[in-house]
C-alpha positions in Angstrom: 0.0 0.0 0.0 1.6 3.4 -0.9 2.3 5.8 2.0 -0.3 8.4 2.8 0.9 12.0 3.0 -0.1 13.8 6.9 -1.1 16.7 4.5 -5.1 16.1 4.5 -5.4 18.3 1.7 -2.4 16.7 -0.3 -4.2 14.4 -2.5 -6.3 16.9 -4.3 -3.0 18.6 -5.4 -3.0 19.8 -8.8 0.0 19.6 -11.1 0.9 23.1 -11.1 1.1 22.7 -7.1 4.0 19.9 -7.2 5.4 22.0 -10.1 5.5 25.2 -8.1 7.3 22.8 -5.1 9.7 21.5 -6.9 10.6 24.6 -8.8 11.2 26.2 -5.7 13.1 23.1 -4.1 15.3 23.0 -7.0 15.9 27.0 -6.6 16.9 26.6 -3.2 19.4 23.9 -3.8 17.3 21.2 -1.8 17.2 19.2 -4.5 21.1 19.5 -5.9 22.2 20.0 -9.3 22.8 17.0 -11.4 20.7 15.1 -8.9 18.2 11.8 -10.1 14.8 12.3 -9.4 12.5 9.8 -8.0 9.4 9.9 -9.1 7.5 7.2 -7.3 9.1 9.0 -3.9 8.6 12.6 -4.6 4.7 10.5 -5.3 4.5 9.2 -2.0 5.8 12.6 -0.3 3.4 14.7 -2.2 0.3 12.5 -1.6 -0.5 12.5 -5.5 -0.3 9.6 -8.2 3.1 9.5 -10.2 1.0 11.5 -13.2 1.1 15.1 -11.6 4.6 14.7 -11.1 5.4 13.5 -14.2 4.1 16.4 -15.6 5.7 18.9 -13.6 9.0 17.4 -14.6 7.8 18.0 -17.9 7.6 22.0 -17.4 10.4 22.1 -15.4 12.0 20.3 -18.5 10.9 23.5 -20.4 12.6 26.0 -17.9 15.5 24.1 -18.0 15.9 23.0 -14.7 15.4 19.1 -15.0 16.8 16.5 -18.3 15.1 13.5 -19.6 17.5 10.9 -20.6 15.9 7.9 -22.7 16.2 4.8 -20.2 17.6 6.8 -17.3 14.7 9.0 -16.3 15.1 12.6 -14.9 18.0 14.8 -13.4 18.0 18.5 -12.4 20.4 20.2 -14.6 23.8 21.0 -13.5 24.6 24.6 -12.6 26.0 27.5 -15.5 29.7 27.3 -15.1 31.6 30.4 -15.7 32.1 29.8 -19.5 28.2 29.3 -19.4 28.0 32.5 -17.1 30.1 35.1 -19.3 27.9 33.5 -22.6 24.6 34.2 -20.9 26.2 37.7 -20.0 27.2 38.8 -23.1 23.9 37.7 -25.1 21.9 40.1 -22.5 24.2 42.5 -23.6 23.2 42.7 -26.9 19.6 42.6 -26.4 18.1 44.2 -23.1 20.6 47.3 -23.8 18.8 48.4 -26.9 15.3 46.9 -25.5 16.0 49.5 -22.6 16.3 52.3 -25.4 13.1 51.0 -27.6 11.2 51.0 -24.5 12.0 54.3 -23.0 10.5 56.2 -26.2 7.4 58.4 -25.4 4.9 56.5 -26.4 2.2 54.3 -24.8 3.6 51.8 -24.4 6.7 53.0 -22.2 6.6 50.7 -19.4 8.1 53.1 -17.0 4.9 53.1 -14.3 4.7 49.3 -14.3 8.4 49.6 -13.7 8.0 52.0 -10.8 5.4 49.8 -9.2 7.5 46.7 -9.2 10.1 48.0 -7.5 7.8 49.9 -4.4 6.1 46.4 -4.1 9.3 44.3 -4.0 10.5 46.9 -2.0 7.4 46.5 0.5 8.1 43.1 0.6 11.2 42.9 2.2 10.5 45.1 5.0 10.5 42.2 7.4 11.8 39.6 5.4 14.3 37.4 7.1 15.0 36.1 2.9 14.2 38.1 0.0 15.5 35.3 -2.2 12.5 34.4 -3.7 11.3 37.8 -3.8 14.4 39.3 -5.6 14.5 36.7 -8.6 10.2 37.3 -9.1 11.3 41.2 -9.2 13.9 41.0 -11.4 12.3 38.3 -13.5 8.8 40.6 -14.1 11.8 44.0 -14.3 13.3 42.4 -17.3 10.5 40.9 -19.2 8.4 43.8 -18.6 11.5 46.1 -20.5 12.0 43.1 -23.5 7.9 43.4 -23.9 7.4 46.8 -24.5 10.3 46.5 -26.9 7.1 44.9 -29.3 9.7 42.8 -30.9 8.7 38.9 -30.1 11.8 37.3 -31.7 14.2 39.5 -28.9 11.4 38.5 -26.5 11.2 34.4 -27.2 15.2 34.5 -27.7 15.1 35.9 -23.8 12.9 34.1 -22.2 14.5 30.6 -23.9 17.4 31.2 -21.6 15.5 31.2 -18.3 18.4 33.4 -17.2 16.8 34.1 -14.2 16.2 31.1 -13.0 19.8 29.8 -13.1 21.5 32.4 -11.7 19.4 32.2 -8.8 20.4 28.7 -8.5 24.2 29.9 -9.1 25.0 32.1 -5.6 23.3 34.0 -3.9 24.4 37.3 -5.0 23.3 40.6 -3.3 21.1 38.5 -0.9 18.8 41.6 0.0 18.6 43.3 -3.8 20.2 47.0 -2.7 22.5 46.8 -5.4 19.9 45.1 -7.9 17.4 47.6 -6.8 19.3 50.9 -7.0 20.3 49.9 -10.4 17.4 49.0 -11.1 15.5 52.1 -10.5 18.3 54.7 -12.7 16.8 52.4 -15.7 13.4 52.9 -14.0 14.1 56.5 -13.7 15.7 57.2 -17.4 12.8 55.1 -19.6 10.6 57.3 -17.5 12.3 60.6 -19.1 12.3 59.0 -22.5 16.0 59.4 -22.8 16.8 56.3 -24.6 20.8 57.0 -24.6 20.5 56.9 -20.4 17.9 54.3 -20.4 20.8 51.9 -22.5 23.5 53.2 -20.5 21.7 52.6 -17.7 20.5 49.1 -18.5 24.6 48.3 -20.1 25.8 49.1 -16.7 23.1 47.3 -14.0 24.5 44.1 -16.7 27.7 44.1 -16.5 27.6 44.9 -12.5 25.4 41.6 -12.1 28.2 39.8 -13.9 30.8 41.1 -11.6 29.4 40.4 -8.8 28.2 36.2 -10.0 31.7 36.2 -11.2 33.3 37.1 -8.2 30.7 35.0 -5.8 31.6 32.6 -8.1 35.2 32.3 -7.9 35.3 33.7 -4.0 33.2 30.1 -4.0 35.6 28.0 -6.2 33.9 27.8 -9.4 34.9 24.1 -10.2 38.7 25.3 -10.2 37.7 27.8 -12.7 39.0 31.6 -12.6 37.0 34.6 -13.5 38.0 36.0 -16.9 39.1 39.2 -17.9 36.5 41.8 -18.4 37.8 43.2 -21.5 34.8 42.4 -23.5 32.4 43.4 -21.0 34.0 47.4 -20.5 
């Protein structure tokens, strides 16, 4: 007989629940990188047959965060190492820069009060927060694809979100835990799409970028990195 969850209300657990509990397991490291899944346990724990698991594997499959492998079943992917980190880097470059100047034009749909609302509320949030973790990478997610959207260009936006950027650096190190930095960079974007100068609103997005690489970098390697060093900036100045 298959063990009963103490959660009474367990069983009647959709899909998107045990997706939204994994997600957030694999996030937070509990379930490691590069780690087999069980399905028939993560079952049993949940309270649910092996069905809504299976198909929470499958989205996480499409956010990149768990692997099918024909005959071996699932893994959770392994972290972005720094090769993987400087690519990601350099490919935001190119695109969020010049989505920052598109959407900063005066037009309606500048993006600059949405903007300004998603910071006060993340900002709200963290008041008493003992961890903002969670809070930070739902910010910054909603900040970036917010800017990309109002760009009105789909191929930029599908190329972005295919990268679920967001979701593995938050597994990668937990860079500026509380968000100051992320924040106060965060809002001179903010505050330049909302003047329509599209030169400050690139500058401004250009440098937030390459200060979030810095500071994954050097987490990264303060941390070990595999063995691997942080590479020159050169490319990135």
């Amino acid at each position: 007989m298959a063990e009963q969850s103490s959660d009474p209300g367990s069983r009647a657990r959709p899909a998107v629940d045990v997706y939204a509990m994994l997600r957030a397991r694999i996030l937070d490291l509990q379930l490691p990188p590069d780690e087999k899944v069980n399905i028939d346990a993560l079952a049993r724990e949940f309270g649910v047959s092996q069905t809504p698991v299976r198909e929470a594997l499958s989205q996480l499959e499409g956010d990149n965060l768990i692997i099918k492998t024909p005959g071996k079943g699932y893994r959770t992917t392994q972290l972005l190492d720094m090769a993987e980190l400087r690519e990601l880097f350099e490919f935001r470059l190119m695109v969020e820069p010049w989505a920052a100047g598109v959407a900063a034009l005066n037009r309606l749909s500048n993006p600059a009060r949405m903007l300004q609302k998603s910071l006060s509320t993340f900002e709200a949030g963290t008041e008493n927060a003992t961890s903002v973790r969670h809070l930070l990478v739902a910010h910054d997610t909603h900040f970036h694809d917010s800017i990309l959207s109002a760009s009105s260009n789909q191929f930029a936006l599908h190329a972005y979100r295919a990268t679920h950027c967001h979701l593995h650096l938050f597994r990668l190190h937990r860079a500026d835990d509380r968000g100051k930095q992320t924040v106060d960079e965060h809002r001179s974007i903010v505050n330049a799409i909302a003047a329509c100068d599209t030169d400050a609103a690139e500058a401004a997005m250009r440098a937030h970028l390459i200060g979030a690489y810095h500071r994954f970098a050097e987490a990264f390697s303060q941390d070990g990195g595999r063995g691997l060093r942080v590479p020159p900036p050169a490319q990135l100045c």
